[in-house]
C-alpha positions as protocol buffer text, in pm:
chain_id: "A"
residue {
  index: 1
  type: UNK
  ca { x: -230 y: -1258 z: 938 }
}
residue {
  index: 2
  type: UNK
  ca { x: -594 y: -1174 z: 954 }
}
residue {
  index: 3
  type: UNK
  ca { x: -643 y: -1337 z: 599 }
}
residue {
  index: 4
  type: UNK
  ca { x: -543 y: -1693 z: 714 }
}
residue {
  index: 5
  type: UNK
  ca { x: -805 y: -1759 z: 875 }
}
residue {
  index: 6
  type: UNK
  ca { x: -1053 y: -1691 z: 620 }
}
residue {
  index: 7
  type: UNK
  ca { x: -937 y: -1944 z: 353 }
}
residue {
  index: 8
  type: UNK
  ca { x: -1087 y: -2290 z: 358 }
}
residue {
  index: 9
  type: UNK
  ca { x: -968 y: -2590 z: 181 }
}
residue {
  index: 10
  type: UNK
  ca { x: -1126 y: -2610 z: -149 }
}
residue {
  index: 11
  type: UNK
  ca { x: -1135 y: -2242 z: -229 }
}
residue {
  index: 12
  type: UNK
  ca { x: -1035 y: -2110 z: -559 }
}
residue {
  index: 13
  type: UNK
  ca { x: -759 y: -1897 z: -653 }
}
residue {
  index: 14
  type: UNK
  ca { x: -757 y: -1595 z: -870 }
}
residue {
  index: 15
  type: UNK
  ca { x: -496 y: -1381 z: -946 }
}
residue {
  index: 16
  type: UNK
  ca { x: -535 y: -1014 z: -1000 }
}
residue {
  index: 17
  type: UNK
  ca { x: -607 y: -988 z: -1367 }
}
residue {
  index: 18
  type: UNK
  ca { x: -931 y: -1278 z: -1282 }
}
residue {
  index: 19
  type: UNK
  ca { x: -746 y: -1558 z: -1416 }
}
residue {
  index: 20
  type: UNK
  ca { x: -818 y: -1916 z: -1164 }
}
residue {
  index: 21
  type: UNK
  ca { x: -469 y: -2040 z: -1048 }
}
residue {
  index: 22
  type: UNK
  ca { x: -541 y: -2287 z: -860 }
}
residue {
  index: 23
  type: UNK
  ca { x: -732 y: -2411 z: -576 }
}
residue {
  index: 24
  type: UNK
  ca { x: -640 y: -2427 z: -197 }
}
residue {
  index: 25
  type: UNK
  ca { x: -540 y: -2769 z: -59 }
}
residue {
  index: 26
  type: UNK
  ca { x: -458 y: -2609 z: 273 }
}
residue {
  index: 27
  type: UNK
  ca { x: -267 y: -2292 z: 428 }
}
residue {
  index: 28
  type: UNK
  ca { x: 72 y: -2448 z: 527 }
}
residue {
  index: 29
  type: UNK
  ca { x: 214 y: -2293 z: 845 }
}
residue {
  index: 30
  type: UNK
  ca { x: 186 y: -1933 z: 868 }
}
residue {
  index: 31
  type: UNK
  ca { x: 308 y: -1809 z: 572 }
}
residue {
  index: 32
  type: UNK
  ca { x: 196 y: -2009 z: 225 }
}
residue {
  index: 33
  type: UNK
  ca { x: -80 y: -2165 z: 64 }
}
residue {
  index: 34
  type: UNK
  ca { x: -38 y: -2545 z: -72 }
}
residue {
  index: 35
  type: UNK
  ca { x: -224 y: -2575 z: -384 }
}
residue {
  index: 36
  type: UNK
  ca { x: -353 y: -2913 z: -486 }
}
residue {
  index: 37
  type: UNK
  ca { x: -201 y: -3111 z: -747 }
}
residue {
  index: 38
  type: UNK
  ca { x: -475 y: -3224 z: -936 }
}
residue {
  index: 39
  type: UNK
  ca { x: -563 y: -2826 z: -1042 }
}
residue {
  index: 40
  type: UNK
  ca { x: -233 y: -2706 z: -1158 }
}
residue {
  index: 41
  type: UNK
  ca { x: -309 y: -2695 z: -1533 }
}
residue {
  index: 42
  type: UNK
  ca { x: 78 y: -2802 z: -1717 }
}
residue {
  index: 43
  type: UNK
  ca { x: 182 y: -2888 z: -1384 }
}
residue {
  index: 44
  type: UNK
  ca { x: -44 y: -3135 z: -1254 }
}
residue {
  index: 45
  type: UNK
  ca { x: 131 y: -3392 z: -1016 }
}
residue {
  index: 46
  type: UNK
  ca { x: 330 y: -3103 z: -835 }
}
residue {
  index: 47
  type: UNK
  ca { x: 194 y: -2924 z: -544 }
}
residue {
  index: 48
  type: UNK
  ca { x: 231 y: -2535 z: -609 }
}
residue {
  index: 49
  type: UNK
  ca { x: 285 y: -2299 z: -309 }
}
residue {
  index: 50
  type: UNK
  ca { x: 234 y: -1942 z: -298 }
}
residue {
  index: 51
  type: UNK
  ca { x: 291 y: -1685 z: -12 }
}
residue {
  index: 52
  type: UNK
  ca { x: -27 y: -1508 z: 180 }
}
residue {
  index: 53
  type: UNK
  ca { x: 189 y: -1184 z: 145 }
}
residue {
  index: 54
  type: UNK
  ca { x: 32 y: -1220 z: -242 }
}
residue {
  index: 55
  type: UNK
  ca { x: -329 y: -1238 z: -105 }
}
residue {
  index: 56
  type: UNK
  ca { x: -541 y: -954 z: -159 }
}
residue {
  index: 57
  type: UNK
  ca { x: -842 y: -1010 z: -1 }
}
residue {
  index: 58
  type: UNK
  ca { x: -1076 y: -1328 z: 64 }
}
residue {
  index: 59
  type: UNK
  ca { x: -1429 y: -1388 z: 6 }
}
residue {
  index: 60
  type: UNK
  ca { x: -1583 y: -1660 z: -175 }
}
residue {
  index: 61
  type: UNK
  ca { x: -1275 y: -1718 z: -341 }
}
residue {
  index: 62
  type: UNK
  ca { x: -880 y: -1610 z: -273 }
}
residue {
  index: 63
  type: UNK
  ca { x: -799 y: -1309 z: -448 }
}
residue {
  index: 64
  type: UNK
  ca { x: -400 y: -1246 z: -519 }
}
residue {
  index: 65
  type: UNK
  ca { x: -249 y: -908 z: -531 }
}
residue {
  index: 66
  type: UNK
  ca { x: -38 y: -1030 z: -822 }
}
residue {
  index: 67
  type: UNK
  ca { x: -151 y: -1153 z: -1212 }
}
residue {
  index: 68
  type: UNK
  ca { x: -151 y: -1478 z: -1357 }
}
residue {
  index: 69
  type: UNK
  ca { x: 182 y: -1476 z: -1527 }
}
residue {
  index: 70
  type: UNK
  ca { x: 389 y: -1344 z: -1228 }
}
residue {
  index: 71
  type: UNK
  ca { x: 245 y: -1610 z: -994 }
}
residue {
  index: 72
  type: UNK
  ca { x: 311 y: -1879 z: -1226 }
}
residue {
  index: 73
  type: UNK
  ca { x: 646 y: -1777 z: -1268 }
}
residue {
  index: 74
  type: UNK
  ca { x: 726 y: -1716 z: -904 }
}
residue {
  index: 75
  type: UNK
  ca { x: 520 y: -1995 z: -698 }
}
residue {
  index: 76
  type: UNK
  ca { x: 686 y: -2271 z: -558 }
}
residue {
  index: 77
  type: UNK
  ca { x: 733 y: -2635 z: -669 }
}
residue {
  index: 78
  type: UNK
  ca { x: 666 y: -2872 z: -430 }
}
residue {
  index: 79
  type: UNK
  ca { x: 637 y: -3274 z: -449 }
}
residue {
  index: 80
  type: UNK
  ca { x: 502 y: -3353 z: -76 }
}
């Protein structure tokens, strides 16, 4: 996954519609992103995981092919 690669810990995530989701704590094996937990809005304390299938593109920030409301309701809860 050629988009991996490019995201550093500490990058923000948007979703589509420009909304920040979260930020990067680090890409966890080859398929998700671990958010932190101290950036997770209403669900501080809980690490957030979303899949790099929903990444767009990278630059200075992760972009995500999907908005604000469907990640939030499809991200995964994590306590670790």
């Amino acid at each position: 996954m050629a988009q991996a690669d490019k995201i550093k810990e500490h990058m923000e995530v948007k979703s589509s519609d420009g909304e920040h989701v979260g930020t990067v704590d680090r890409v966890e094996g080859s398929d998700r992103i671990k958010l932190t937990k101290s950036d997770a809005g209403a669900h501080a304390g809980h690490h957030h995981f979303i899949p790099l299938d929903w990444v767009d593109h990278v630059d200075a920030h992760v972009h995500l092919s999907k908005t604000s409301k469907d990640v939030s309701a499809n991200w995964q809860h994590g306590h670790s």
